[in-house]
C-alpha atoms as one frame of an Amber mdcrd trajectory, in Angstrom:
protein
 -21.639 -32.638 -63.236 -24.837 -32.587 -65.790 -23.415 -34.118 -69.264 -24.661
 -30.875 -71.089 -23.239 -27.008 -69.705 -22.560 -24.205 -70.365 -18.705 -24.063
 -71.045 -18.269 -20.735 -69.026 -20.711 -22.330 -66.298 -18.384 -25.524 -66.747
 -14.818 -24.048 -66.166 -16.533 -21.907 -63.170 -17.248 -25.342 -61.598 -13.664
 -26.827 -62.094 -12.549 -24.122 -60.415 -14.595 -24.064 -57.574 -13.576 -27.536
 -57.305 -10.277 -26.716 -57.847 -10.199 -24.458 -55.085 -11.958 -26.631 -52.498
  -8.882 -29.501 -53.087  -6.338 -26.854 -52.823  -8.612 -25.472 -49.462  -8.769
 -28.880 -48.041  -5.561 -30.686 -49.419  -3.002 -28.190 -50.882  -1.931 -27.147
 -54.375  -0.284 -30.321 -55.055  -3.050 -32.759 -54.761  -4.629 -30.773 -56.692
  -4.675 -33.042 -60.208  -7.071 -33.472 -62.974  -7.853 -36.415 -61.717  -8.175
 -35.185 -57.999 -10.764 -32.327 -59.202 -12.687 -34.771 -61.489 -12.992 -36.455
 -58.810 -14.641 -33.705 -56.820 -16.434 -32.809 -59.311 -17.918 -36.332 -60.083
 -16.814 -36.210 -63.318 -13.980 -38.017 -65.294 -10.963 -36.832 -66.158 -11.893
 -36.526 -70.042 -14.269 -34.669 -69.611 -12.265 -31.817 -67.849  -9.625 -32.197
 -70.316 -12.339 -30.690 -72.637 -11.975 -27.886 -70.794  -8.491 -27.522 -69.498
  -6.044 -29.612 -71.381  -3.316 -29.905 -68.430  -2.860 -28.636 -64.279  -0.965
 -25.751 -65.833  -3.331 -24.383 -67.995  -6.144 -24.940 -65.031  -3.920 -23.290
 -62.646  -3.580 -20.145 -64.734  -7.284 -19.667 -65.462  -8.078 -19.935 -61.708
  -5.401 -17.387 -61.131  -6.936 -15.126 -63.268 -10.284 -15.969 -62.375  -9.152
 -14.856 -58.832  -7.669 -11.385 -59.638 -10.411 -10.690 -61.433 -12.617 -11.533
 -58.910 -10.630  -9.085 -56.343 -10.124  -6.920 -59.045 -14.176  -6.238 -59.661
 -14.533  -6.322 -56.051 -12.163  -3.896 -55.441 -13.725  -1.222 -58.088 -17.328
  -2.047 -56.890 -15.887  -1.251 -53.128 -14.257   2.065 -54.116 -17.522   3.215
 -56.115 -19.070   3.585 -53.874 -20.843   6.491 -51.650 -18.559   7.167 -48.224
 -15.061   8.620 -47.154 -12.021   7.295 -49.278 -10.459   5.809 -45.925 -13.686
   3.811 -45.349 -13.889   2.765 -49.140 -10.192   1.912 -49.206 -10.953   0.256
 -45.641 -13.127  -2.445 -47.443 -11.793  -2.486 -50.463  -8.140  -3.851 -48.524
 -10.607  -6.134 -46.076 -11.390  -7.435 -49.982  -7.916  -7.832 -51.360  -6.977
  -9.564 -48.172 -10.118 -11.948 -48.486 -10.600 -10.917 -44.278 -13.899 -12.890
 -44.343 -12.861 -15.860 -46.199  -9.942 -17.642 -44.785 -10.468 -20.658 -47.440
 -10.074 -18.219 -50.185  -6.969 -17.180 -47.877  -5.709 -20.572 -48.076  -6.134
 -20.928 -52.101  -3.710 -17.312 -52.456  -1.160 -18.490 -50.747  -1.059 -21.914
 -52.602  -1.540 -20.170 -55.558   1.461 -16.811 -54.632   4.104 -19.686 -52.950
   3.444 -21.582 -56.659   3.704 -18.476 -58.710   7.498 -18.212 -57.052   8.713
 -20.892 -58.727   6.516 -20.640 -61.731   7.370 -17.601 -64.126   4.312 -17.508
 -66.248   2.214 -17.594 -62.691   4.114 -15.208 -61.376   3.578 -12.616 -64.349
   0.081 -12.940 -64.030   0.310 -12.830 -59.781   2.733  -9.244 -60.152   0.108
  -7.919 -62.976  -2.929  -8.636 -60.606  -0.958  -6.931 -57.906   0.092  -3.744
 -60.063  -3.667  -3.272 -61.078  -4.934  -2.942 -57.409  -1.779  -0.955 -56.234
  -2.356   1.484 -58.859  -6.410   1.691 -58.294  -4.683   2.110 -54.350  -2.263
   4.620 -55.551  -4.672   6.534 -57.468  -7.086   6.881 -54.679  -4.823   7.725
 -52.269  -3.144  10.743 -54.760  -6.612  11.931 -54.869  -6.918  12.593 -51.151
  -3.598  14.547 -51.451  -1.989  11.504 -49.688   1.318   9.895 -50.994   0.545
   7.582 -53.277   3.870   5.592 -52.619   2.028   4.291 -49.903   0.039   1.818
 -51.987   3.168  -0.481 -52.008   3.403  -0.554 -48.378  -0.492  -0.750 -48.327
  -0.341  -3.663 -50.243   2.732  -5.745 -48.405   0.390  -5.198 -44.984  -2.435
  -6.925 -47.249  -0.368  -9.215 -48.534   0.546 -10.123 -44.874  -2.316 -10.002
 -43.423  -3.812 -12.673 -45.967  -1.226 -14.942 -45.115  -1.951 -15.075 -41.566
  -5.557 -15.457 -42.446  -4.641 -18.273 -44.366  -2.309 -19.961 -42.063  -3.845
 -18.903 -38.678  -7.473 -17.648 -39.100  -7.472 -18.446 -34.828  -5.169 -15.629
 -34.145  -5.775 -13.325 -37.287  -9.526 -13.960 -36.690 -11.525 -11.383 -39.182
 -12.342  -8.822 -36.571  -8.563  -8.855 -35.855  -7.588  -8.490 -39.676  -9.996
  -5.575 -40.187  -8.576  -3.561 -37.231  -5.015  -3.944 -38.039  -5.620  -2.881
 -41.477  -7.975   0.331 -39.887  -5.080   1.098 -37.556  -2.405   1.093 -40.320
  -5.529   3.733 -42.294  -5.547   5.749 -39.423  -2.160   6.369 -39.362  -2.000
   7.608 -43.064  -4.670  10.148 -42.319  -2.486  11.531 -39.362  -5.514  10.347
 -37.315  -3.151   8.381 -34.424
């Protein structure tokens, strides 16, 4: 890491680091030291940044929701049928083309279980793109109770991305989510 950055630029790179140790080595190994390390950086100087794990772990979390979050929107902007938007905008939440991100969400939802102040922040992630799911859906005269459901088949489909990308390959992931679309519309 350069000695002088930009602090935003700066806690963007401790993240990314953070996320390839949790990628390559799991949540645990994850320690100051352990990202200062990938980072080639010392501890101190991350400390500067984030004073403990904890406080580390919940700014990636966020950082990650709002990542999906922005995504999401951006995706459901845009020009096209609301079963194709909401088609790649659930390919998004599920992170269907990137099976390391995969890997970071579940670290980071099987941590938030035990953790309450993770958790909080994991649920209010989840209600924001449920409701942006809801609300589309309720605008195609569709039940919008189907965002929950919508969301557990995301939810479970990122999982298996994470934990076996050979099976639940991304071609695989998009076409069980489009089944499970096609069904809503009455179209199977």
């Amino acid at each position: 890491m350069p000695k002088r950055a930009d602090p935003v630029e700066r806690r963007q790179q401790v993240v990314a680091a953070l996320y390839r140790v949790v990628d390559a080595e799991g949540l645990d190994a994850a320690s100051l030291p352990r990202i200062a390390r990938e980072l080639n950086a010392t501890t101190g100087l991350l400390q500067k940044y984030f004073r403990s794990k904890d406080e580390l772990l919940l700014f990636a979390q966020d950082q990650l929701v709002e990542e999906l979050t922005t995504s999401v929107r951006a995706v459901l902007a845009q020009e096209g049928s609301l079963k194709d938007r909401l088609h790649k905008a659930l390919c998004v939440i599920a992170l269907v083309d990137d099976a390391a991100r995969a890997r970071v969400w579940l670290a980071f939802a099987a941590r938030a279980a035990a953790n309450p102040v993770l958790l909080q922040r994991h649920v209010e992630g989840a209600w924001v793109i449920r409701d942006l799911c809801r609300q589309m859906l309720e605008a195609e005269g569709l039940d919008g109770g189907e965002a929950v459901g919508l969301a557990a088949l995301v939810d479970g489909v990122t999982a298996q991305r994470a934990l076996e990308p050979e099976v639940m390959t991304e071609d695989v992931a998009e076409r069980v989510i489009g089944r499970h679309l096609e069904r809503l519309w009455g179209n199977e």
